[in-house]
N, C-alpha and C positions, 0 to 999 in steps of 0.2 A: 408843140404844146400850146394849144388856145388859150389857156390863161396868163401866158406869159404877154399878149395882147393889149393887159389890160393895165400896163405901161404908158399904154398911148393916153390913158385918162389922168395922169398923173399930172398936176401943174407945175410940170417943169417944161424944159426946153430941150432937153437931150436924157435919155437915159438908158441906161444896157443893163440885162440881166441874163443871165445862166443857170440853166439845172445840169447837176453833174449824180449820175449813178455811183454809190460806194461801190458796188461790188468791181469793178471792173475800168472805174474813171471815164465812163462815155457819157457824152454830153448828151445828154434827154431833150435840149430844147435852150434854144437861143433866142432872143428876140432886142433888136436894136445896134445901136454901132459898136461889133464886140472891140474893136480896135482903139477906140477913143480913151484919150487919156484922162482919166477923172483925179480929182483930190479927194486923197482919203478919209481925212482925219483921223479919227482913233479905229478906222477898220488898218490904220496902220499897227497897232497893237501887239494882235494875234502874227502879223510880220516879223516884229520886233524879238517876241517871246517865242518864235519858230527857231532864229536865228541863233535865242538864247539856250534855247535847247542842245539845236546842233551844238554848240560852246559846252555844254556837261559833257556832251556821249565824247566830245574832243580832248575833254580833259583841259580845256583851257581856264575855265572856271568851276565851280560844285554848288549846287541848289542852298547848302548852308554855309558858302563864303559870306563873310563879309561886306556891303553894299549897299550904300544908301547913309541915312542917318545911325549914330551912335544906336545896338543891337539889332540893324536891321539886318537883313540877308539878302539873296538873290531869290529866293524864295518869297519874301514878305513884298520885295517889287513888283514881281511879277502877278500875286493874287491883293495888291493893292490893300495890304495892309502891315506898312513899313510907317504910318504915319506921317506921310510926308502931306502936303497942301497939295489941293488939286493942281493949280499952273502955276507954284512957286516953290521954293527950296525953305520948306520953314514948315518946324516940325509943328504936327497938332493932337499930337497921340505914341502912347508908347507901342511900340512894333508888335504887333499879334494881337492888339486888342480892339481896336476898328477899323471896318472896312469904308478907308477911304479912296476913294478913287482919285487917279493920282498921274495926272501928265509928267508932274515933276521926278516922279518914281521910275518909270520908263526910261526918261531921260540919265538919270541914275546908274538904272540898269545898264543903262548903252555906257556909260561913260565906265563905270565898271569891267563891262567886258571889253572895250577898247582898251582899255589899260592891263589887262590881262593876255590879250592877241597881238597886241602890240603892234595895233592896224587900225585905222577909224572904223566906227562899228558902220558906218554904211558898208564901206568896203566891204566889209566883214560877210555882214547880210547879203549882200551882190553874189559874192565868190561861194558864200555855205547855202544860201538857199533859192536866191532869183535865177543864178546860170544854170543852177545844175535842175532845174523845172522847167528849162525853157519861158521864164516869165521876164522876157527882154523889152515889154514897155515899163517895167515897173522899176523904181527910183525909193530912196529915202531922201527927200532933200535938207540937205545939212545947212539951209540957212534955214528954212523954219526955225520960229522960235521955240516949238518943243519938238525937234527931226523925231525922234523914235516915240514918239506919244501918237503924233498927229500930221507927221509928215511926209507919207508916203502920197505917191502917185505910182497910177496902175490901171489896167484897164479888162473888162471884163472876162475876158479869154484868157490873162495872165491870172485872176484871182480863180476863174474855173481848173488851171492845171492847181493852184493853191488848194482847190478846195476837194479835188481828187487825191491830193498828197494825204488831206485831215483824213481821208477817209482807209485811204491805203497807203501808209508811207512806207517810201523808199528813204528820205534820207535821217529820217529816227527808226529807232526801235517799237513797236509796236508797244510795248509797256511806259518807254516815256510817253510816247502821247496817248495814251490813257491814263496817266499820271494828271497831264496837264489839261485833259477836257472832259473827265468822269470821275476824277476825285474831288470832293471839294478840299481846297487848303484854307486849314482856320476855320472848321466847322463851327456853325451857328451865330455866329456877325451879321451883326445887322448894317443898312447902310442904305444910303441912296442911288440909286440906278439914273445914273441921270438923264434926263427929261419924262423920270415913269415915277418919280417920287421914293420914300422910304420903304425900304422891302425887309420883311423878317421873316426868314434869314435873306441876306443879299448873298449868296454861293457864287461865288467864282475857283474856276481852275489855277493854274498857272499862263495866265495872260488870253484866259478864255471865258467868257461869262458862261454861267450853266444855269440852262432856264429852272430846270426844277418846276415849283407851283407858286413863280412869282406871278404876280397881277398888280395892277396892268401892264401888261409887254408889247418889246416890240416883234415877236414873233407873232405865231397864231394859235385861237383858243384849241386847235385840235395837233400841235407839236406835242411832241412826246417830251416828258420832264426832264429824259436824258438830251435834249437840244442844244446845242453850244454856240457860240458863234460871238459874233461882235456888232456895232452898229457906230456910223460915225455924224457927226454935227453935221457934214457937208451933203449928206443924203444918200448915206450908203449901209450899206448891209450885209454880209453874210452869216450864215445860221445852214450848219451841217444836223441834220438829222439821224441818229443812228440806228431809230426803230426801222423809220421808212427807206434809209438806204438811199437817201439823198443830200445833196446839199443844193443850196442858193445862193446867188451871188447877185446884187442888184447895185447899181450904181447912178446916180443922178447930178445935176450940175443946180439943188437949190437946195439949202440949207434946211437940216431937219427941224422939223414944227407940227403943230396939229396936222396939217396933212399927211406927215409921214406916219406919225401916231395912231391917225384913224387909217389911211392905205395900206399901210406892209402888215399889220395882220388880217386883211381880207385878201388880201394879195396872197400870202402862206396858206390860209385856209385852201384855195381854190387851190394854187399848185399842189396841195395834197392831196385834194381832193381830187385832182385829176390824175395823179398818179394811182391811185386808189380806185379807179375806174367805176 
């Protein structure tokens, strides 16, 4: 794929990206070191909330336990509106009425479901969703200060088997993850997307953003509203498309900024566009 290319204009120093077909999980087009290990930040997220998933269909925990601050749930962490501070344990809202977005929440989550497996939730996540994907460069590192917010490490090839699973999964049920990336939870919340400003409504899944007809994004103006995916500080990205029957996976080694704001949606336009022949 030629626009995948258009990487090499990017001001960074290293970066890797992947198109993966839903129908079928074949890799459409590579471009860069699919092997190298990047830091995720919050494209650790959608890891976190896979891992959390596996944990309901296991019975180890339930979407409406218990978790987080006083009436929050596993449900309200996940779609970041449990009230918690974005990178602090300090409530700022009653659970189900703003969408805040929430490292501390995540964090939360994991400590929840570790205490319910009765296994550290890295562990946890390695054994329910990075072994059984073949995703053997990818890590949750447990000294980060927020491990399940923002502390995965992974590498392009590892988030393309990730983003063949969003599309066809093998280790959920086909209903929870349409659950967690085409329903909204907590309809009509507004909230900040952050580095894209206050969005009304801000729609998120469970531990998935869902583009809808937010503006300004960091998709592209010609994704479909049903688009999901995540985006991290550290200059990464993925965004599964379900009209077009694709996903992307982009990773880079320089902190997200106006250039990634103005590059990753001309970047998605073109990969659509060349998909679309």
């Amino acid at each position: 794929m030629q626009s995948l290319r258009m990487i090499e204009d990017w001001p960074v120093e290293t970066a890797a990206v992947a198109v993966v077909r839903g129908a079928d999980g074949a890799l459409l087009g590579a471009h860069g070191p699919q092997h190298h290990r990047f830091q995720l930040a919050s494209v650790t997220k959608p890891l976190t909330a896979y891992a959390a998933l596996v944990a309901v269909e296991e019975g180890v925990f339930e979407l409406d336990d218990p978790a987080g601050p006083t009436g929050s749930t596993v449900r309200h962490l996940l779609s970041h509106t449990s009230g918690l501070a974005f990178d602090e344990n300090r409530v700022m809202a009653q659970p189900g009425t703003r969408r805040l977005y929430s490292n501390a929440g995540f964090d939360a989550l994991a400590e929840a479901l570790a205490k319910a497996a009765g296994i550290p939730f890295e562990r946890y996540a390695a054994e329910a969703v990075f072994q059984p994907l073949g995703m053997t460069g990818t890590t949750i590192e447990a000294v980060h200060r927020t491990p399940a917010g923002a502390g995965g490490v992974s590498t392009a090839a590892d988030l393309a088997r990730f983003a063949a699973e969003l599309q066809a999964p093998r280790l959920l049920h086909p209903s929870t993850l349409a659950t967690a990336t085409r329903e909204v939870a907590f309809p009509g919340l507004t909230g900040v997307l952050p580095g894209f400003g206050y969005q009304r409504p801000n729609d998120w899944g469970l531990g998935f953003e869902i583009r809808d007809h937010k503006a300004p994004h960091w998709t592209g103006a010609t994704s479909s509203p049903e688009t999901f995916g995540h985006f991290g500080q550290s200059g990464t990205f993925l965004w599964v498309d379900p009209a077009a029957g694709v996903a992307c996976v982009a990773l880079a080694d320089r902190d997200f900024g106006p250039w990634a704001a103005e590059a990753w949606p001309v970047f998605t336009d073109a990969v659509l566009a060349e998909l679309r022949g």
